[in-house]
NULOLO-746416 format. One record per atom (N, C-alpha, C): x, y, z; residue in three letters. Coordinates in steps of 0.1 Angstrom, whole numbers, padded with zeros to 4 digits, always signed. Layout:
N
XYZala
...
//
This chain:
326
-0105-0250-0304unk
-0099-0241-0294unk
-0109-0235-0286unk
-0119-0228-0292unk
-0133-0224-0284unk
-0135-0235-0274unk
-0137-0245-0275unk
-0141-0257-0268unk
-0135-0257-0255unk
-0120-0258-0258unk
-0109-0258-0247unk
-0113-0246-0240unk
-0112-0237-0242unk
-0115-0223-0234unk
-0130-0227-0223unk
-0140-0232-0229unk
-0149-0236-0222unk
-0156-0247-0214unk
-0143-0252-0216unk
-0148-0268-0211unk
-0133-0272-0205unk
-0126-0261-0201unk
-0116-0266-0192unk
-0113-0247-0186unk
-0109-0241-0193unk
-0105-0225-0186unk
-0115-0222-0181unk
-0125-0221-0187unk
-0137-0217-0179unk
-0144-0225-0169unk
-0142-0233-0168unk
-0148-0241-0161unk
-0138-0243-0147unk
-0122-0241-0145unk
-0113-0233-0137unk
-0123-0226-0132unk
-0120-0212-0141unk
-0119-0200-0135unk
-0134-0201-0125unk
-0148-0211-0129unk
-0158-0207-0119unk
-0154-0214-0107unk
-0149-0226-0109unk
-0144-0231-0098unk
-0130-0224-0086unk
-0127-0212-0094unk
-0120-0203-0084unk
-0132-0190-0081unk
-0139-0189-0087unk
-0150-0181-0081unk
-0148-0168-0093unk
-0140-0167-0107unk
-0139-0156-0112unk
-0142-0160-0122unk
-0146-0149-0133unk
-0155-0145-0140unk
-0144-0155-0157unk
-0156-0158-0164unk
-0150-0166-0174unk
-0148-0159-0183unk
-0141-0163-0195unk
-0131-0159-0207unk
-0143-0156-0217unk
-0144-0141-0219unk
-0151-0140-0230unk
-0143-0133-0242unk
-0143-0147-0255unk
-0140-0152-0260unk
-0147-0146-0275unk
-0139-0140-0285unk
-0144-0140-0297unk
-0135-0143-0308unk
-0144-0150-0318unk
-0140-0156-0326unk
-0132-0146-0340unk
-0122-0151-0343unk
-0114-0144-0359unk
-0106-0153-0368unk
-0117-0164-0381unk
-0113-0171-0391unk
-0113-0160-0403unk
-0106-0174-0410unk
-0107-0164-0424unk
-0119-0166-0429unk
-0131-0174-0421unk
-0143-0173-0431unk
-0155-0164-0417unk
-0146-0155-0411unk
-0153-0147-0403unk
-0157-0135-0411unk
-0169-0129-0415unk
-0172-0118-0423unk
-0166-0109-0420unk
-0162-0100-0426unk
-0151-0088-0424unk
-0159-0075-0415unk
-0171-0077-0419unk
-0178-0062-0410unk
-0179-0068-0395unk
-0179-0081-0395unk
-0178-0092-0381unk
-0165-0088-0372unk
-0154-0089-0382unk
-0139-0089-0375unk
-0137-0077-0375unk
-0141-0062-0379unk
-0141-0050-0379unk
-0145-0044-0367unk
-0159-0050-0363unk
-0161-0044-0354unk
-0159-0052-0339unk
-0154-0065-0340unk
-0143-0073-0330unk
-0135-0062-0327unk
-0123-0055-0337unk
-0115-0050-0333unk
-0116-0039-0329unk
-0130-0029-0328unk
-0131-0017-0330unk
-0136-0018-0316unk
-0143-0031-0308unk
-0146-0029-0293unk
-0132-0035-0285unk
-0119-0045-0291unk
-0112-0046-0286unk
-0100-0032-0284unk
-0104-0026-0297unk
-0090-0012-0292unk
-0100-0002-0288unk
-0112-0001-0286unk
-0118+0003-0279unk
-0131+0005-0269unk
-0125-0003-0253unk
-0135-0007-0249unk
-0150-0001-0242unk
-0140+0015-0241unk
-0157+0021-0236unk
-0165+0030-0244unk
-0172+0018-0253unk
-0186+0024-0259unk
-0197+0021-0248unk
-0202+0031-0248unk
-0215+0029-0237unk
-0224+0019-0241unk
-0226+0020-0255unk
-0240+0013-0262unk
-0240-0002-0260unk
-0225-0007-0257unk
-0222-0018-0257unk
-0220-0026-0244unk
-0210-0013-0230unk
-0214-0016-0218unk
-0227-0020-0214unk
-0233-0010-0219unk
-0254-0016-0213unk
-0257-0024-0215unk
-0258-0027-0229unk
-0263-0039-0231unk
-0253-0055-0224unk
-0240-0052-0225unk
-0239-0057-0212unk
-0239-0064-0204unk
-0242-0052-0196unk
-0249-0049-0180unk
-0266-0059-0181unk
-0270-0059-0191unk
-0282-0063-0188unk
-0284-0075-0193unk
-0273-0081-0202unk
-0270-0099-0202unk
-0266-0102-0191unk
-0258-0093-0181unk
-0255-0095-0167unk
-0265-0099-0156unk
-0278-0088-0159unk
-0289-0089-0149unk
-0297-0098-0156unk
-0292-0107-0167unk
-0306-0119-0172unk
-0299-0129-0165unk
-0286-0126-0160unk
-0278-0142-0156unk
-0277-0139-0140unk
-0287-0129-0133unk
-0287-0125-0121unk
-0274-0125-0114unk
-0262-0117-0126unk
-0250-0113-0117unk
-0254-0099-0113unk
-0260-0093-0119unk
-0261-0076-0114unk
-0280-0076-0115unk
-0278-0063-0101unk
-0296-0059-0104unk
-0300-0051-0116unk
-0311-0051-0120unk
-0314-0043-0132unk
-0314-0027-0125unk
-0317-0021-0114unk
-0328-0011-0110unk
-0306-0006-0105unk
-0298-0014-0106unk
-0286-0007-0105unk
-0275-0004-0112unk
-0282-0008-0130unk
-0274-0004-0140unk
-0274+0009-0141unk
-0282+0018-0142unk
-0282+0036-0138unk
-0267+0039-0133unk
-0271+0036-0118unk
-0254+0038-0109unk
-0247+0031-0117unk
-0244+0021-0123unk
-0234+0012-0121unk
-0225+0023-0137unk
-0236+0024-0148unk
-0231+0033-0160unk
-0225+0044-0156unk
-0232+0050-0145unk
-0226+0067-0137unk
-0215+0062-0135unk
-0212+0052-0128unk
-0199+0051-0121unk
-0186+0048-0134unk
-0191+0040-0143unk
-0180+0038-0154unk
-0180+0050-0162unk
-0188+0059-0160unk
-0188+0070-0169unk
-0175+0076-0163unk
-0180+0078-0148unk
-0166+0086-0140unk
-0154+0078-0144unk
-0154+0066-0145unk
-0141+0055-0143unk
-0130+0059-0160unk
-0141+0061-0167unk
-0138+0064-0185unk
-0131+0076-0185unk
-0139+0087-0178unk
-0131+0100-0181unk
-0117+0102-0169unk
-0118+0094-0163unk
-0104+0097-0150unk
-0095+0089-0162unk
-0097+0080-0169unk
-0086+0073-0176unk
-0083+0078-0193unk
-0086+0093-0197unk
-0086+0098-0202unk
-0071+0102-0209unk
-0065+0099-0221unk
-0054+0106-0216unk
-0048+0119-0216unk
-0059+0128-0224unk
-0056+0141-0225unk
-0060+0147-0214unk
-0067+0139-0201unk
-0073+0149-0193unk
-0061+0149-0178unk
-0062+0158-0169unk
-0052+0157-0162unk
-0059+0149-0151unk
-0047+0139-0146unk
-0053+0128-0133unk
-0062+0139-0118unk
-0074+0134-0118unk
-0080+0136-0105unk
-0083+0121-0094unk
-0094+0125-0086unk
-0096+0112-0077unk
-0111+0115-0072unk
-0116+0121-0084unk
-0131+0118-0084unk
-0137+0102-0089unk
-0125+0095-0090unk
-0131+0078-0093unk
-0130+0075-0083unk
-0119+0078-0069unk
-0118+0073-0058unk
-0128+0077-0048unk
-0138+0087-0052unk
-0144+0092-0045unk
-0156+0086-0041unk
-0159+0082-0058unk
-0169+0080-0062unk
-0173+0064-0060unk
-0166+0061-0058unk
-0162+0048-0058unk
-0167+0045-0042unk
-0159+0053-0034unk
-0161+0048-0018unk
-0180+0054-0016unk
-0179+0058-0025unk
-0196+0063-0021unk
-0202+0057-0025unk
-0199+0044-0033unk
-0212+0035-0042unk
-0214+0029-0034unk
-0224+0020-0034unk
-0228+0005-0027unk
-0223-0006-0029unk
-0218-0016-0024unk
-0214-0026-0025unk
-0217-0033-0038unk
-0230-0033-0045unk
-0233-0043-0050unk
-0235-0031-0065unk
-0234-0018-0065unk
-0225-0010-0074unk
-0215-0015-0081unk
-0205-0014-0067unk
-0191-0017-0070unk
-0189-0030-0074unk
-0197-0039-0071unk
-0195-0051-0077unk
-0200-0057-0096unk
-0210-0046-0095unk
-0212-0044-0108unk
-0204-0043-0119unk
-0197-0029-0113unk
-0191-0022-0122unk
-0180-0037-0125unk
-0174-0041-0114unk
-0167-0054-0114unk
-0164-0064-0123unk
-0182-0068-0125unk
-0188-0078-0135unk
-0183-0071-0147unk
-0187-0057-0148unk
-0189-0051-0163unk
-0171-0054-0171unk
-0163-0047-0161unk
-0152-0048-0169unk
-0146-0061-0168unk
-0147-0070-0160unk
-0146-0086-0166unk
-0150-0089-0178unk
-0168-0088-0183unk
-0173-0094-0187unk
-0172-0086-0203unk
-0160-0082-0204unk
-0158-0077-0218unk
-0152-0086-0223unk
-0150-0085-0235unk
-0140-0094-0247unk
-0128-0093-0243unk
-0122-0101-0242unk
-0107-0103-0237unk
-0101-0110-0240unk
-0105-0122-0251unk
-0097-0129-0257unk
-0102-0133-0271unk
-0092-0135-0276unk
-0095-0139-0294unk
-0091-0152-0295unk
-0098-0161-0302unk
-0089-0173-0311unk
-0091-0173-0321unk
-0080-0171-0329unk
-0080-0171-0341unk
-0071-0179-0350unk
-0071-0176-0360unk
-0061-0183-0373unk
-0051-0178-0373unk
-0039-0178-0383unk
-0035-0171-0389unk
-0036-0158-0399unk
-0050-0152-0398unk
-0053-0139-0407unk
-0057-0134-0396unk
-0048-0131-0384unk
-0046-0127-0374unk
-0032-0118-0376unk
-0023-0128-0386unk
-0010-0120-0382unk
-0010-0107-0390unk
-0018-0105-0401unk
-0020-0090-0406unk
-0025-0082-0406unk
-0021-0071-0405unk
-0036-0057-0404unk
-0041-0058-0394unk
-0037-0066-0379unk
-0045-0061-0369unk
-0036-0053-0361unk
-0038-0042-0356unk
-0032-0034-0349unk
-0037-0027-0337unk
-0041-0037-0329unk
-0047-0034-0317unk
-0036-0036-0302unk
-0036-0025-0296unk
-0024-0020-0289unk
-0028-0023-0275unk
-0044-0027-0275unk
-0042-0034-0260unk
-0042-0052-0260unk
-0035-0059-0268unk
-0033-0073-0270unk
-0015-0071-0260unk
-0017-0073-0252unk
-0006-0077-0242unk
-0002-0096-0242unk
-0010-0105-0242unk
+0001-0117-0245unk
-0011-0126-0253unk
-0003-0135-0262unk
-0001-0146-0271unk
+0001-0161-0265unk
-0011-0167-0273unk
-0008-0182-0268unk
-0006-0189-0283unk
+0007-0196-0293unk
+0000-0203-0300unk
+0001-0215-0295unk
-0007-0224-0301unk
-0011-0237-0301unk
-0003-0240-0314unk
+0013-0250-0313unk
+0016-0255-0324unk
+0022-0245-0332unk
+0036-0244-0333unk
+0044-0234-0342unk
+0042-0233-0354unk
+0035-0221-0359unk
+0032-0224-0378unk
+0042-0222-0386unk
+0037-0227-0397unk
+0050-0235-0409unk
+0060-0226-0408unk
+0058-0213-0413unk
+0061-0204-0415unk
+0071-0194-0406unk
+0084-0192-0410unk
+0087-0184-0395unk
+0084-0168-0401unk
+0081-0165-0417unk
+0076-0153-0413unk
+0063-0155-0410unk
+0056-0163-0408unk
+0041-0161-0400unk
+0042-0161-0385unk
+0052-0162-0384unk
+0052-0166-0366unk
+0060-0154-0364unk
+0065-0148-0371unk
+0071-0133-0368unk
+0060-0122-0364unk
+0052-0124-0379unk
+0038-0116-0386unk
+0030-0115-0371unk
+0027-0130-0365unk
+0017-0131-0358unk
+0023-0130-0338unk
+0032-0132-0341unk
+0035-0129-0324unk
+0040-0112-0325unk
+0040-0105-0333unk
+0043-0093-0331unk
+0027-0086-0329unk
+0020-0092-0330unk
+0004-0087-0324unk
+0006-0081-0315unk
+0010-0091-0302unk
+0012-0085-0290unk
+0027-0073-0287unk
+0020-0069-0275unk
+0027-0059-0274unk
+0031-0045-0281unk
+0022-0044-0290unk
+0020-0035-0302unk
+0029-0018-0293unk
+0025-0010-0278unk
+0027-0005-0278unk
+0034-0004-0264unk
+0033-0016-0253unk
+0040-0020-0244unk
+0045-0032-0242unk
+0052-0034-0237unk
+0055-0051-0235unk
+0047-0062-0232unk
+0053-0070-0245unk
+0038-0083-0246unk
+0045-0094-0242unk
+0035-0105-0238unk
+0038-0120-0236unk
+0036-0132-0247unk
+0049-0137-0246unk
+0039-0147-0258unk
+0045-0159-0254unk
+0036-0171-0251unk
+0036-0182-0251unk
+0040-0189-0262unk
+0045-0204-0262unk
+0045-0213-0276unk
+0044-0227-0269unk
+0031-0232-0267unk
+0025-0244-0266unk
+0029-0255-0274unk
+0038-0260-0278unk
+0046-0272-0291unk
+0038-0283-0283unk
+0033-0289-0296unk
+0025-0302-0300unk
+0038-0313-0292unk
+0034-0322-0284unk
+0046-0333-0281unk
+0046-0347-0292unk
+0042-0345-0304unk
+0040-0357-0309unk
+0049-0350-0329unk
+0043-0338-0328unk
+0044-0334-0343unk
+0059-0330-0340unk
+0068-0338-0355unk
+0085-0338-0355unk
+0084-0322-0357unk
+0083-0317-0363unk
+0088-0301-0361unk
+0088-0292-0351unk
+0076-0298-0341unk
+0074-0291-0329unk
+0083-0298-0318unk
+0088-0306-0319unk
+0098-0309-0311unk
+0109-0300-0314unk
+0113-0305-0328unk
+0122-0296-0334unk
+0127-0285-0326unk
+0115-0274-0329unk
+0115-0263-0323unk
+0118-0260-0304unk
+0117-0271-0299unk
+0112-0270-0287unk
+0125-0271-0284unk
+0138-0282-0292unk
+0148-0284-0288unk
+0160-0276-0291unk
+0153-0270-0302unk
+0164-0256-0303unk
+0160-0244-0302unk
+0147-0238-0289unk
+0144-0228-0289unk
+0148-0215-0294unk
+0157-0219-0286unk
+0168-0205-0280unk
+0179-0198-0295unk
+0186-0212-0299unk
+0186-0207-0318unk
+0179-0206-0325unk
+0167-0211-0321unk
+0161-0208-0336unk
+0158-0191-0334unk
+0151-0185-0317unk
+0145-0171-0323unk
+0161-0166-0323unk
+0173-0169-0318unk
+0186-0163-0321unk
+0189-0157-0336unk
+0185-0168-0344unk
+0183-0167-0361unk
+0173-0163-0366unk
+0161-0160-0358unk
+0150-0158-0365unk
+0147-0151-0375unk
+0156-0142-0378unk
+0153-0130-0392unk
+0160-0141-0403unk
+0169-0143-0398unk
+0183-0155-0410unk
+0171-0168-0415unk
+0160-0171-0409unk
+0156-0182-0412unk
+0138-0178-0418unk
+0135-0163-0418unk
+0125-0163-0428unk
+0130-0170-0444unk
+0117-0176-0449unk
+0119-0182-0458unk
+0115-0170-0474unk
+0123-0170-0484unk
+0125-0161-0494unk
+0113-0166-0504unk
+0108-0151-0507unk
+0097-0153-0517unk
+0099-0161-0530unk
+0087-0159-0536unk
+0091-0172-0550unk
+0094-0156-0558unk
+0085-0143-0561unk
+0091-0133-0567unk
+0093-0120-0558unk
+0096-0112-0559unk
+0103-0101-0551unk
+0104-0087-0561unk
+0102-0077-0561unk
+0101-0065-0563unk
+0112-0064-0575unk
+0124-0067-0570unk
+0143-0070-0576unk
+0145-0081-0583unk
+0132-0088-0586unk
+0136-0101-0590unk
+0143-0104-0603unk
+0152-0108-0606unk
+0163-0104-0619unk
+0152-0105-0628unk
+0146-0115-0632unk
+0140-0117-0642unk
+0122-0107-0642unk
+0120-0101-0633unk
+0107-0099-0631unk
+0102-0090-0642unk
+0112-0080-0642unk
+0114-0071-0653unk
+0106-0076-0667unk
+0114-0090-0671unk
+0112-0094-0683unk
+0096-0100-0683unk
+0088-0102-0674unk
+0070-0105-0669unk
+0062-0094-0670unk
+0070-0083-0665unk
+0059-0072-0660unk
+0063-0060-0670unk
+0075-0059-0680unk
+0074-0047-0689unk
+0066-0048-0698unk
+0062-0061-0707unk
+0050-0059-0717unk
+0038-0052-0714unk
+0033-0053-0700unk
+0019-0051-0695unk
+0020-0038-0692unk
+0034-0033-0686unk
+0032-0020-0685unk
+0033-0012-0696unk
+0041-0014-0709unk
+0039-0010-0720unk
+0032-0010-0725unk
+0018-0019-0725unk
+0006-0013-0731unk
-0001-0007-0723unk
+0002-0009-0711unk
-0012+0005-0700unk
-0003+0017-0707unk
+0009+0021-0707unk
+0015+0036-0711unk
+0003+0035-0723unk
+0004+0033-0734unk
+0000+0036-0743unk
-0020+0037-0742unk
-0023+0023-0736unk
-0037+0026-0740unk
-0041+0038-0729unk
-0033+0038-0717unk
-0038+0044-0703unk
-0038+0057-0703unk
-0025+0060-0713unk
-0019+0071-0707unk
-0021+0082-0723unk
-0012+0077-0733unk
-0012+0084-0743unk
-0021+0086-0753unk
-0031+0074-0747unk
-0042+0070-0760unk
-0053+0086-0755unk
-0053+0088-0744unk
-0062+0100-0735unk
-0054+0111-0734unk
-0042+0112-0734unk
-0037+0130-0730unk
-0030+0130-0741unk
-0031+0122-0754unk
-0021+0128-0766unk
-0030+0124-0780unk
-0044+0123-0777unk
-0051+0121-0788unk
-0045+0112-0799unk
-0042+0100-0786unk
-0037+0089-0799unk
-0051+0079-0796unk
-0056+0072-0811unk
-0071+0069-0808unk
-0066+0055-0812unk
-0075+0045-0808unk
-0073+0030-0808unk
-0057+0026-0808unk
-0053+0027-0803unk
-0038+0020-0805unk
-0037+0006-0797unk
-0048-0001-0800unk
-0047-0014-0792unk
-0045-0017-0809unk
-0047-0009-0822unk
-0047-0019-0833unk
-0031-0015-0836unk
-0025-0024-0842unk
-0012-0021-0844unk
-0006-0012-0851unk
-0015-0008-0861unk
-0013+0001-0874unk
-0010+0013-0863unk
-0022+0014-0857unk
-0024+0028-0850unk
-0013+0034-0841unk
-0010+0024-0835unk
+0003+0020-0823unk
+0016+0025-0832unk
+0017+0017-0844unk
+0033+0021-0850unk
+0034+0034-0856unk
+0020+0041-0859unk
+0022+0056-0862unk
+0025+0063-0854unk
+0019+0064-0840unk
+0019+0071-0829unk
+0033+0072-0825unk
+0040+0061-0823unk
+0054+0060-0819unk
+0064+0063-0829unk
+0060+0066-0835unk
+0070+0071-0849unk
+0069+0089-0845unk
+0060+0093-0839unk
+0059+0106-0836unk
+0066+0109-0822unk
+0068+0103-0813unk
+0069+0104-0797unk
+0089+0097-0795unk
+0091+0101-0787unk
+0107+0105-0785unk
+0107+0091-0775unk
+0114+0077-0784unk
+0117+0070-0773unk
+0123+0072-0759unk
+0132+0080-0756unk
+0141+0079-0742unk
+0127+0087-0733unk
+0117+0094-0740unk
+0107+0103-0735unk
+0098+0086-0725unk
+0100+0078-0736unk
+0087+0064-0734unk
+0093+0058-0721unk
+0110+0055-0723unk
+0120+0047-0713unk
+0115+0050-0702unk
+0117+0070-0703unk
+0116+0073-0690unk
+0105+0073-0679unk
+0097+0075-0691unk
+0082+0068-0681unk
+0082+0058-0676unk
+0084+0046-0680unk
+0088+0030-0678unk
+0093+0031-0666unk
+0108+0035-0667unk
+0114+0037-0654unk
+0111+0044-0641unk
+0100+0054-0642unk
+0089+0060-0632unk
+0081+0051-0626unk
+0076+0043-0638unk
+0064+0031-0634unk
+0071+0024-0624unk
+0085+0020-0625unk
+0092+0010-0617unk
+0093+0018-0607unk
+0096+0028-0602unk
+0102+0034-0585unk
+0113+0046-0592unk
+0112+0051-0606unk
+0126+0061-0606unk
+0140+0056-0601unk
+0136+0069-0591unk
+0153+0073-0585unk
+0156+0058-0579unk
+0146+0051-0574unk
+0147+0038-0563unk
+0150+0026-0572unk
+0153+0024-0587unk
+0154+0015-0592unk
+0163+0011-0594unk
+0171-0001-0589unk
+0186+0000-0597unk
+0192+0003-0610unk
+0202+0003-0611unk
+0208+0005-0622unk
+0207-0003-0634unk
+0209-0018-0627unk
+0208-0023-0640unk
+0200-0029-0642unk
+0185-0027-0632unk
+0173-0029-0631unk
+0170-0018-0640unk
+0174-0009-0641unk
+0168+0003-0656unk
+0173+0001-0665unk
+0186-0004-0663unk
+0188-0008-0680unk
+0184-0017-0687unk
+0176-0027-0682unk
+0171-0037-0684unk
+0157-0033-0690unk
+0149-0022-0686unk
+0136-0018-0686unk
+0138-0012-0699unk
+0151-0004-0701unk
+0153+0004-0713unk
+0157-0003-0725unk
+0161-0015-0721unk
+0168-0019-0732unk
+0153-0027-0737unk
+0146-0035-0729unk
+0137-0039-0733unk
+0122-0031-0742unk
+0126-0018-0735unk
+0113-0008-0743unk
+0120-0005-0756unk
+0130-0004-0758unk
+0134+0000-0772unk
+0130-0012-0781unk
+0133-0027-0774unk
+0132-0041-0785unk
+0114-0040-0787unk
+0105-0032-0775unk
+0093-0036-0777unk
+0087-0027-0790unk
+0096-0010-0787unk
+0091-0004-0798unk
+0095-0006-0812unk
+0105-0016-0810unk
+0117-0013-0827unk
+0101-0026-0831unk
+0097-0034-0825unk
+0089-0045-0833unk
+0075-0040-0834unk
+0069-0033-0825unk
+0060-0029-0827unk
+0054-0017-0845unk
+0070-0013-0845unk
+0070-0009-0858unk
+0070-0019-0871unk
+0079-0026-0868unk
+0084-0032-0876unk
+0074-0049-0881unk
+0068-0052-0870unk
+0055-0061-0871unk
+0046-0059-0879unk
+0033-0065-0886unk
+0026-0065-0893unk
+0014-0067-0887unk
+0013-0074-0877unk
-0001-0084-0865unk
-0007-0072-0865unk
-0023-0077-0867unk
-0031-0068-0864unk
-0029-0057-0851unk
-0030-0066-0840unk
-0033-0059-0824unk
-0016-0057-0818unk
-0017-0048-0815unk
-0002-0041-0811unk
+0005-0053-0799unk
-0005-0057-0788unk
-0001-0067-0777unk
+0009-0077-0786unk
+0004-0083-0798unk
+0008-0094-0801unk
+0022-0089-0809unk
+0028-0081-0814unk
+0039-0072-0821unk
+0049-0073-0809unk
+0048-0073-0796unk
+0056-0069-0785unk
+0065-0085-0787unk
+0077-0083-0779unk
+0088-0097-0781unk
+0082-0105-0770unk
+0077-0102-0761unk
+0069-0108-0750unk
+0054-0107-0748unk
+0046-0116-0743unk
+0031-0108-0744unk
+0026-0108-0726unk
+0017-0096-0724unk
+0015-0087-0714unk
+0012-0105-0702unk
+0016-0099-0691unk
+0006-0113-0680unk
-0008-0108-0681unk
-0012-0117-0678unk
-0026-0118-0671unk
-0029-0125-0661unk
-0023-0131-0659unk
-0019-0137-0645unk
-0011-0140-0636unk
-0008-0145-0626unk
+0006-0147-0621unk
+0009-0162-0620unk
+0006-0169-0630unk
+0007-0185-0634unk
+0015-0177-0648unk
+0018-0162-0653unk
+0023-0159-0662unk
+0039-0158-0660unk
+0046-0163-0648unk
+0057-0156-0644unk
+0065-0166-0653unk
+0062-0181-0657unk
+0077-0187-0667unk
+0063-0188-0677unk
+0068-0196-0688unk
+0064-0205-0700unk
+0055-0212-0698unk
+0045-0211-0702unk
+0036-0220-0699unk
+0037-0235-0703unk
+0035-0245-0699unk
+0039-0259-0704unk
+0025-0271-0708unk
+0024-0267-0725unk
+0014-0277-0729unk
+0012-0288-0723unk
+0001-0294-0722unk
-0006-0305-0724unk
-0015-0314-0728unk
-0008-0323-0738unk
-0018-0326-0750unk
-0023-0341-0744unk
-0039-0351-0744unk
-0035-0362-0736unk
-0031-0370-0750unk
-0028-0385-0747unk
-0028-0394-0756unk
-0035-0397-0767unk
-0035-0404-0778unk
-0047-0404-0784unk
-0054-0411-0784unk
-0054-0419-0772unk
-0063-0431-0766unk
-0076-0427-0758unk
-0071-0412-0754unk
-0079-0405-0743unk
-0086-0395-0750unk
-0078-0389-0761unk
-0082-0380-0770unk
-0101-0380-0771unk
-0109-0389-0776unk
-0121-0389-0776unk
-0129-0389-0765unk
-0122-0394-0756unk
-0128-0389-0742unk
-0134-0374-0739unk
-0121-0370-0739unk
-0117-0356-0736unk
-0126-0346-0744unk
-0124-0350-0756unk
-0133-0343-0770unk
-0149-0345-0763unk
-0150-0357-0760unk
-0168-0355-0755unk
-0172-0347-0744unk
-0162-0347-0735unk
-0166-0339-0725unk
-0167-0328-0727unk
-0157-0320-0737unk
-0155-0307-0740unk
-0167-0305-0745unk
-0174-0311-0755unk
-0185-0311-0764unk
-0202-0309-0759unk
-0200-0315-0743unk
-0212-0318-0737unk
-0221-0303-0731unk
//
């Protein structure tokens, strides 16, 4: 995409006599302190330290004189504070302006062209940028995703009215697709985001995520403000809760989830399952309390169903065994 920008728009725009596309890059394998400070000169463009320097890649490419960067900074200083918005409008820019020299005013010209004005980027574009002077969008090629193409055309326009283009590939079947049912598809556009694999409400989520929070309560919380000591060992664990008021434990549980915000029978669910976690945790023998629980905590999110063995054949079997072995 860089390429295109330089070897066809830019190459336009000298041939109309105006100033080319300066162009910065935003992948996901762009360093973060890289794309931070992309955005921090795109939402905001008048840092001096950054005009100057500039101004004086300007005078190495003999668009501006050196001996008229002085004026040219005076004059953007004036131009910065007239566009102020706490300050009340004057026409000391207009003033100032008719008083410069030609080749001032043409400076100053260069300067605000020759700022950053355009991004290509990826898709880790469509999040967490929130820069309010992005007025229009080009994609190249509709992404899979229509909540990514929600995520990422709502860039523009952040705080005025934005443009957004949609360039569709003439060869790839989906981008035809799209091309032929424009007009329905953004008509449906919210109807046709595609549904997560888990969700906050997810009927079953409850039954993944209460073992894990039942042992942070205990090691996180009660093991530190109620002088209960090791309760990762089970012994320790089934004394402690033989002292402490189950509906007191529920109710924390139910806090952990959102309280007042949790449905109904999204808490009863949480409750019914903290009581089966403590009745066994008593009632269990296993050393470590984790393994006492009817379920055991995730540790990952490859934890959401049953995990599904794989044993190989026993033809392969010695294979396998050497490798492990090596």
């Amino acid at each position: 995409m860089d390429q295109s920008f330089v070897s066809q728009l830019n190459a336009y725009f000298r041939g109309e006599g105006r100033p080319p596309l300066n162009s910065e890059r935003m992948t996901g394998g762009t360093p973060f302190e890289e794309v931070q400070t992309i955005l921090n000169q795109l939402d905001d463009p008048w840092q001096e330290d950054e005009d100057e320097s500039l101004l004086h890649s300007l005078a190495d490419d003999n668009l501006v004189d050196e001996e008229d960067i002085p004026n040219i900074m005076e004059l953007r200083d004036v131009l910065a504070a007239e566009l102020d918005d706490d300050r009340t409008p004057r026409m000391e820019f207009r003033v100032a302006l008719r008083s410069a020299s030609p080749e001032v005013r043409e400076g100053l010209a260069w300067l605000l062209a020759y700022r950053p004005n355009t991004v290509t980027a990826t898709s880790m574009i469509s999040h967490g940028v929130d820069v309010e002077r992005f007025n229009m969008m080009v994609f190249f090629g509709m992404p899979r995703a229509t909540a990514e193409y929600i995520q990422s055309s709502s860039r523009a326009g952040r705080s005025h009215p934005g443009l957004v283009f949609n360039i569709l590939h003439p060869i790839r079947e989906r981008d035809l697709s799209h091309y032929h049912f424009f007009e329905k598809y953004h008509q449906f556009l919210d109807r046709l985001v595609e549904p997560v694999s888990v969700n906050r409400w997810a009927k079953n989520s409850v039954k993944r995520t209460q073992p894990g929070l039942f042992m942070s309560l205990l090691l996180n919380h009660y093991m530190y403000t109620d002088d209960g000591e090791m309760m990762y060992f089970g012994d320790r664990a089934e004394e402690f809760l033989s002292t402490v008021d189950d509906v007191d434990i529920e109710n924390l549980l139910v806090d952990m989830y959102g309280g007042s915000e949790v449905p109904p029978e999204f808490s009863d669910d949480v409750r019914q399952l903290t009581r089966s976690a403590i009745s066994e945790v008593q009632l269990s023998d296993r050393q470590w309390t984790s393994e006492r629980l009817p379920g055991p905590p995730m540790r990952s999110l490859r934890d959401v169903d049953a995990q599904l063995p794989i044993d190989p054949e026993w033809k392969y079997k010695d294979i396998l065994s050497t490798y492990n072995n090596r």
